[in-house]
C-alpha positions in Angstrom: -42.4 147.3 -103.0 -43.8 151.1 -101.6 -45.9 151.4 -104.7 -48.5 152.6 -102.6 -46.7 154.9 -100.4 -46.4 158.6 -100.8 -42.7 159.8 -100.7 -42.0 162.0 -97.6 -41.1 165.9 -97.9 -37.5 164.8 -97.9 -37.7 163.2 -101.6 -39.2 166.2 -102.7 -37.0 168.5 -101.5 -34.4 166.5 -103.1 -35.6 166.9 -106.3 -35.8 170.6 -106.3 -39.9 170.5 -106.2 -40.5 172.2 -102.9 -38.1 175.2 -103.7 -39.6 177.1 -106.4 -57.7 145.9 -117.7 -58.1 144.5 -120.1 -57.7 141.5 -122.3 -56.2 143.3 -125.6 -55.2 146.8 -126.6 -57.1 149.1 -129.3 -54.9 151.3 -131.9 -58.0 153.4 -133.0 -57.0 154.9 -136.6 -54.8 151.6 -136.9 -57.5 149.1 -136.7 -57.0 146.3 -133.8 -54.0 144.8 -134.8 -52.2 143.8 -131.6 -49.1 144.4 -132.9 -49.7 147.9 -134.8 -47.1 150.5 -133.3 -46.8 152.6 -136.3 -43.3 151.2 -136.6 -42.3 151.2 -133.3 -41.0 148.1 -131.1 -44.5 146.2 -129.9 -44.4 146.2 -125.7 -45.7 142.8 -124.9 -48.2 143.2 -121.5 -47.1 141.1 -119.1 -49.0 143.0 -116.3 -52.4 144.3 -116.2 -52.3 148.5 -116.8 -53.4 150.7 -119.4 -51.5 153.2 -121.0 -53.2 156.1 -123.5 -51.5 158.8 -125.3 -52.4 161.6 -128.5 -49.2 159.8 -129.8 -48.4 156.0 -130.2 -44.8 156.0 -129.1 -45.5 157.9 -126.2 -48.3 155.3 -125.1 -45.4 152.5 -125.3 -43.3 154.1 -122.9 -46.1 154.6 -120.7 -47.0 150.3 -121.4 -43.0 149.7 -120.7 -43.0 151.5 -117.7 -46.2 149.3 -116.2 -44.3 146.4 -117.3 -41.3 147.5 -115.3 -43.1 147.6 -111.8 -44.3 151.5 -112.7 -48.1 152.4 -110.7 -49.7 154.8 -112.6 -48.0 158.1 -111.8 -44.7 156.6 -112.9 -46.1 155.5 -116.0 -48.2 158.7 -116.8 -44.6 161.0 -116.0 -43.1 158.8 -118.8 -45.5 159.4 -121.2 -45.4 162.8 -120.6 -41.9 163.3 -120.9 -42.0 161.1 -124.2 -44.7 163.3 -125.2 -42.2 166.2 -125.1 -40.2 164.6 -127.4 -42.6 162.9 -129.9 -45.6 165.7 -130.1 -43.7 168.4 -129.6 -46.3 171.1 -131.0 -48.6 170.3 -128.0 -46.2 169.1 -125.4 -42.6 170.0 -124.6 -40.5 171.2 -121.6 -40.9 174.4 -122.1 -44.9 174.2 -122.2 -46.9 173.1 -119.0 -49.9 171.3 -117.9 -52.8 169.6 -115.6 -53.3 166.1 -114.1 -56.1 164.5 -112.1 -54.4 161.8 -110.2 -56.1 159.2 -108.1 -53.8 157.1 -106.2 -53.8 154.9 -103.2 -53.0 156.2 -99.9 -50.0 155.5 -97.4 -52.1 152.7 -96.5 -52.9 151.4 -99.4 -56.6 152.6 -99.8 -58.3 153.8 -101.8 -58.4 157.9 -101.8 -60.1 160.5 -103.4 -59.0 162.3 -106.5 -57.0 165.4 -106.4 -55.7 168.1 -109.2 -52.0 168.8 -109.9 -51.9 172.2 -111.9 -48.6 173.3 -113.8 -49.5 175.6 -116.3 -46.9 177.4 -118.5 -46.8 181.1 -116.9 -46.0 184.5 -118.2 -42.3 185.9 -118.1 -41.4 188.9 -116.0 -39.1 190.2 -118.9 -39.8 191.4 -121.9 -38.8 190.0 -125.2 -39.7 190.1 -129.2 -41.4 187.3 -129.0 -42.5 186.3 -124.9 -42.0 182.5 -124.3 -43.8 181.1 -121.3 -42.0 180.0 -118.2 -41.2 175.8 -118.1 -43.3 174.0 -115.8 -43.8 170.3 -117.7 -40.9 168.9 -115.8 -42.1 170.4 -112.6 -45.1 168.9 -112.5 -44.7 165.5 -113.9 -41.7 165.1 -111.2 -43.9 166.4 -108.8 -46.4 163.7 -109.8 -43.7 161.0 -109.9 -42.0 162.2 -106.1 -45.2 162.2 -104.5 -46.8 158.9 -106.0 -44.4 157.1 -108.1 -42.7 153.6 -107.2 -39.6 153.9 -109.4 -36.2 156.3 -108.9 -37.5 158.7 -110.7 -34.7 159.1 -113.5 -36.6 156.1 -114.7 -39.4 158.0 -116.2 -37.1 160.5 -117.8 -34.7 157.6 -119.4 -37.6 156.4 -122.2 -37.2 160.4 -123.1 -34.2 161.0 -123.6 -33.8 157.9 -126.1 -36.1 158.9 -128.1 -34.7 162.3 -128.4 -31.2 161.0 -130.0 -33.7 159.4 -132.6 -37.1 158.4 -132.9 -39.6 158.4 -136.4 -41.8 161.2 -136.6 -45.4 159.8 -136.3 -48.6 160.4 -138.3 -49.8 163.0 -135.3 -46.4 165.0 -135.5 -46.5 165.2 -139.1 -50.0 166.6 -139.4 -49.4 169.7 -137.1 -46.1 170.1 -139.3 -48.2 170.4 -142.1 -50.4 172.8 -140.2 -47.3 175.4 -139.6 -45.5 174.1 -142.5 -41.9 176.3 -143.4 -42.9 179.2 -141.2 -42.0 177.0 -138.4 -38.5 176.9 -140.0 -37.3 180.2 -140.1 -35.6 179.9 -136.6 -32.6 178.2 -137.8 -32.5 176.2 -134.4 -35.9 174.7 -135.2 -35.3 174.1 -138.3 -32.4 172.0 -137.4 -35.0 169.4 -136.1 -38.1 169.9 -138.0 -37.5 170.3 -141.4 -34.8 170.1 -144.2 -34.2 172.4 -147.2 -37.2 174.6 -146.6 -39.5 171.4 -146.5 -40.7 170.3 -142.6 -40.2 166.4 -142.1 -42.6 163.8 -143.4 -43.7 160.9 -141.0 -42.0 158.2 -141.0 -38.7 160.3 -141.1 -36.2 160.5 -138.5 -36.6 163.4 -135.6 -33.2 164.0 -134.4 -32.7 166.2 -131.2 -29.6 165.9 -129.5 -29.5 168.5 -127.7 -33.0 168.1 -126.3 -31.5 164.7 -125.2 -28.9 166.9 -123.7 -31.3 168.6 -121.5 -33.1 165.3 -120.5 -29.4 163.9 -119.6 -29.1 166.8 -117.4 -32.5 166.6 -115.7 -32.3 162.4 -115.4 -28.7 163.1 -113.5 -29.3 166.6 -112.0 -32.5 166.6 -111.6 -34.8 169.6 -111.0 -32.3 171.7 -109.2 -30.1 170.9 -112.8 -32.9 172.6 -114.9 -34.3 175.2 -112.3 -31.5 176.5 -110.5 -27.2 177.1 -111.2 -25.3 177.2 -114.4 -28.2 175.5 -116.5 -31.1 177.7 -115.4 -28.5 180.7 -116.2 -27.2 179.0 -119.5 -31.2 177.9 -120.7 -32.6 182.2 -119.8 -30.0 183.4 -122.0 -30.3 181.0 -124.6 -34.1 181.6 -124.7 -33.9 185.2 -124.7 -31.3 185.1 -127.6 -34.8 183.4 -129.0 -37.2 186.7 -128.0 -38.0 184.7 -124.5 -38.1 187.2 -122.2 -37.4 185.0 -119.3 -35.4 185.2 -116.2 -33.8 182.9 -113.2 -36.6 184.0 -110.9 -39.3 182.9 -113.9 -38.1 178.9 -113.1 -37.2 179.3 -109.8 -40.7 180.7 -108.6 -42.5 177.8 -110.9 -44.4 175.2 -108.6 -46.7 173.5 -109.2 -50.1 173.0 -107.1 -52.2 170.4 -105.6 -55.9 171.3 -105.7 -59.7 170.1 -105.4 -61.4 169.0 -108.8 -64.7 169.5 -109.9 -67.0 167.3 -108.5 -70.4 166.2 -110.0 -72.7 163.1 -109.9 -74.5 160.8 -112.9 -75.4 157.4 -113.3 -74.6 157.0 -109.1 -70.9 157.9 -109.9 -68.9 160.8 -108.4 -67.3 162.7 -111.9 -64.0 164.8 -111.0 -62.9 166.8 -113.5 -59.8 169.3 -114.0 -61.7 172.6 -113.8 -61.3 174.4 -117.1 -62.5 178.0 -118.0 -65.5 178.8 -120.2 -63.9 179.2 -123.5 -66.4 182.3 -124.6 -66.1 181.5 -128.4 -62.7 182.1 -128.2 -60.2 180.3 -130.0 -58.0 178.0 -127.5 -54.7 176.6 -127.9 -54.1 173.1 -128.9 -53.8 170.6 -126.5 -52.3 166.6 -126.1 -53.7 164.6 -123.5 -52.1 161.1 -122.0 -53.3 158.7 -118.9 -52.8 155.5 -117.1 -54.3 152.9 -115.0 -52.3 150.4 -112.8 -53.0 147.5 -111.3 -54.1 148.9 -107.6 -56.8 151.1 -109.3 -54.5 154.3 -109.4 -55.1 156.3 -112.5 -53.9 159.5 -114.0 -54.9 161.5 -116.5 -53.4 164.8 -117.8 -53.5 167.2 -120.6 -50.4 169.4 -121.9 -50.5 173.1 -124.0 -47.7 174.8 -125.7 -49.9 177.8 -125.1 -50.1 177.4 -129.4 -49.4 174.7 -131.9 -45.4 174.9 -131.1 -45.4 177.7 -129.2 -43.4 180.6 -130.2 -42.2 178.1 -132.9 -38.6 178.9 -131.6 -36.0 176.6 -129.7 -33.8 177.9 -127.3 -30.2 177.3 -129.0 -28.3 174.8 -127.6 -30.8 173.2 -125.1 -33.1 171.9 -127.7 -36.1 173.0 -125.6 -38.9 174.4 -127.9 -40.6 177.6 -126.3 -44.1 177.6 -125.2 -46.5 181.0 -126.2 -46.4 183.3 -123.4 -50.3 183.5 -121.8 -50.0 187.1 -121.8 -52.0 187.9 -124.2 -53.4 184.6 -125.1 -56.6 182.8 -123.6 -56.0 179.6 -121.7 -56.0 176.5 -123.0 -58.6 174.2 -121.8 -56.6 170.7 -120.3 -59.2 168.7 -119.8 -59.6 165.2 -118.0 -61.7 163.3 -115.8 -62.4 160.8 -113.3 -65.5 158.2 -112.5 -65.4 156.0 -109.0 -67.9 154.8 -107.3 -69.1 155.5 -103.7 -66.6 153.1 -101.8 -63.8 155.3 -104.4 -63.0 152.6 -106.7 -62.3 153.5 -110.4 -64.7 153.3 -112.8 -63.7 155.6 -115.7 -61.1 157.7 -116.6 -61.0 160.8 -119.9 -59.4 163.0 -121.6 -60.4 166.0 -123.8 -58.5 167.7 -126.4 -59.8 170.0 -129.5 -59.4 173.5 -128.2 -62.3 175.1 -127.1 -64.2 171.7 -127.7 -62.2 170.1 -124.8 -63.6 170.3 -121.5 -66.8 169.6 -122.9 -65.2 166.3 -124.9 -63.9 165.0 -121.7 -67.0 165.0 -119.7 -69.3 163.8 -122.3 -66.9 160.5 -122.9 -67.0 160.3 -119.0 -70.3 160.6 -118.9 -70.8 158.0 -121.9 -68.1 155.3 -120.2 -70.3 155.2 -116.9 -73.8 155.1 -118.6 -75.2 151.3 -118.7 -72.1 150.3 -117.0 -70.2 150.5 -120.4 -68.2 152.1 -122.7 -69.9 152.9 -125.7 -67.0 154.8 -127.7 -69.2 157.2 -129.4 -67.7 160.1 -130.9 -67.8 163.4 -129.2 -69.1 166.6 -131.0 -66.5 168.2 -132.9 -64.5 170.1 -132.7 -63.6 167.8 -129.7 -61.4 164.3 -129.4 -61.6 162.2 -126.2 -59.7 159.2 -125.1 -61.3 156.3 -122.3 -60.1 154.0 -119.9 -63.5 152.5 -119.2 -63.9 149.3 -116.3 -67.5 149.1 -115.2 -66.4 146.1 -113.1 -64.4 148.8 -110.9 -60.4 148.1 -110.6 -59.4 146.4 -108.7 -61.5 143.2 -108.9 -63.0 144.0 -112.8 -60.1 143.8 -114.3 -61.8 141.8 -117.2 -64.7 143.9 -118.0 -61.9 147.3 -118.7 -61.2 148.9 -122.1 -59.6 151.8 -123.5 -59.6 153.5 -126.4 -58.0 156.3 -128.2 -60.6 158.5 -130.2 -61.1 157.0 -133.8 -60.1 160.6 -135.4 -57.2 161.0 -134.0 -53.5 159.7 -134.1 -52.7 158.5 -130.7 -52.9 154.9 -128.9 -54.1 153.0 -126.0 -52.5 149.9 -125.4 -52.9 147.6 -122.0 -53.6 144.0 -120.9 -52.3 141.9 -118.4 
């Protein structure tokens, strides 16, 4: 076991990244029913670990990776990837992304939090409609190379399953409804989300085989597969066939970047937080947010952006990959999460925000309200704003028993955990 040991410079470089608590789970929306997956195999805990996600099946991946031996980063790369696949309109390799991770050190201490920043950027090319450039598999492998405990084509597996076939959930269908056919007049998209002019229903079956392609690619290749060679070359041309605008040097100048969060105090808690840009009145991008919590206290929590609800609403042919907005001429979005510990740096707290420019502002306040009295107190957050909570006022580890999570009541995701 070396979950607690970062990986040295070597792993990285061999992936490609250095060159360019509880008793129960809560299915908020579903009720408390143990067993309520919307449909989906139930993942029976068998260690303790919390996994949360803006979509159920993506939170199971996250609890099966726990389950496996997974610390949190290993667990929180899975859901992300998953999330790719199962909430594609606010997640997806082509988008990008923030986490605040707080893991163990070498030693096994505890350590303070840190950012990991992997936003979507704009293309150096031109093109009818500008995609941004990929950074989601960047920075979750990043994440997983750094921190993880498993071979990392663990965390991509869960992914590329449920791309052959997976049900398209409650969460899914409601953004279809949002776009509804426009989102079907690129005839690679509406190959996957949508048949005879009508976008798919939950409950019906998402199909993407070439996405599972891609996710084949990146479990055996890795990131040098999808950044660099005869992929990167094959996946710019295929974009730009869809407006992209994107070239080889757009992925191989994508890093991500490890950073300071925002730091603040209540309740005699410090609060780090992703920092997030005022949003000025200004309509932001959606957003889907995911975390988890291992046994050693590491946590990670992490918010995704197609730069728009599906992005350019175009696939790239043949790889599957839905395009994310270019941030050219778009604001931001605000990927919002937070962290609570206590002065010795023990977890307390962990949340996410999501609802546009409602976000950063839904993540602190259901920080702030997890900490206060030493409980959480799920109260809903104003709107527009949705916030998900790992809450363990008797600090992990040691208070395992007194943790809880929830998924906010309004939306469609799931927090499942136990021991």
């Amino acid at each position: 076991m070396h979950s607690h040991i970062l990986r040295p410079t070597a792993a990285l470089a061999a992936l490609g990244i250095l060159s360019g608590c509880g008793i129960g789970h809560q299915t908020l929306g579903l009720g408390n029913n143990e067993n309520a997956s919307l449909g989906q195999g139930n993942v029976a805990p068998s260690v303790f670990g919390y996994a949360v996600a803006d979509e159920p099946q993506a939170a199971l991946v996250g609890r099966k990776i726990l389950n496996e031996g997974g610390n949190a980063a290993d667990a929180a790369a899975a859901e992300g990837f998953a999330l790719s696949v199962t909430l594609p309109s606010r997640a997806g390799l082509g988008g990008g992304g923030a986490c605040i991770v707080k893991m163990p050190d070498a030693q096994g201490h505890m350590a303070a939090p840190v950012t990991l920043l992997f936003p979507a950027g704009s293309p150096s090319g031109n093109g009818s409609r500008p995609a941004a450039v990929p950074a989601l598999a960047r920075g979750l492998l990043a994440l997983q190379a750094r921190y993880g405990n498993l071979p990392y084509a663990s965390v991509i597996e869960p992914a590329e399953q449920l791309a052959t076939s997976s049900p398209v959930s409650p969460a899914l269908a409601a953004d279809l409804q949002v776009v509804g056919p426009a989102l079907l007049d690129d005839p690679a998209a509406a190959a996957v989300f949508g048949t005879n002019g009508t976008v798919l229903p939950a409950g019906a079956n998402l199909a993407q085989p070439d996405l599972a392609g891609t996710f084949e690619m990146l479990r055996t290749q890795g990131l040098q597969g999808f950044y660099a060679g005869a992929y990167a070359q094959a996946f710019v041309t295929a974009a730009d066939q869809a407006g992209a605008g994107l070239t080889t040097a757009d992925l191989a100048n994508s890093t991500p970047t490890y950073g300071a969060p925002v730091i603040s105090r209540a309740h005699g808690l410090s609060l780090a937080m992703l920092p997030t840009a005022d949003a000025d009145g200004k309509t932001l991008p959606a957003s889907a947010a995911f975390m988890a919590l291992d046994k050693n206290g590491g946590v990670v929590a992490c918010a995704t952006s197609m730069n728009n609800l599906f992005g350019t609403g175009r696939i790239a042919p043949g790889t599957g990959v839905l395009l994310a907005a270019s941030p050219h001429d778009a604001p931001a979005p605000q990927l919002a999460a937070g962290i609570a510990y206590d002065d010795s740096l023990t977890f307390r707290a962990a949340a996410t925000g999501t609802g546009q420019a409602g976000a950063a502002a839904a993540a602190r306040l259901a920080l702030i309200d997890a900490v206060t009295d030493g409980r959480h107190r799920n109260a809903p957050v104003p709107e527009p704003g949705r916030a998900d909570v790992i809450s363990c006022p008797g600090g992990v580890p040691g208070g395992e028993a007194s943790c809880s999570a929830s998924a906010d009541p309004r939306g469609l995701g799931l927090a499942i955990g136990g021991r």
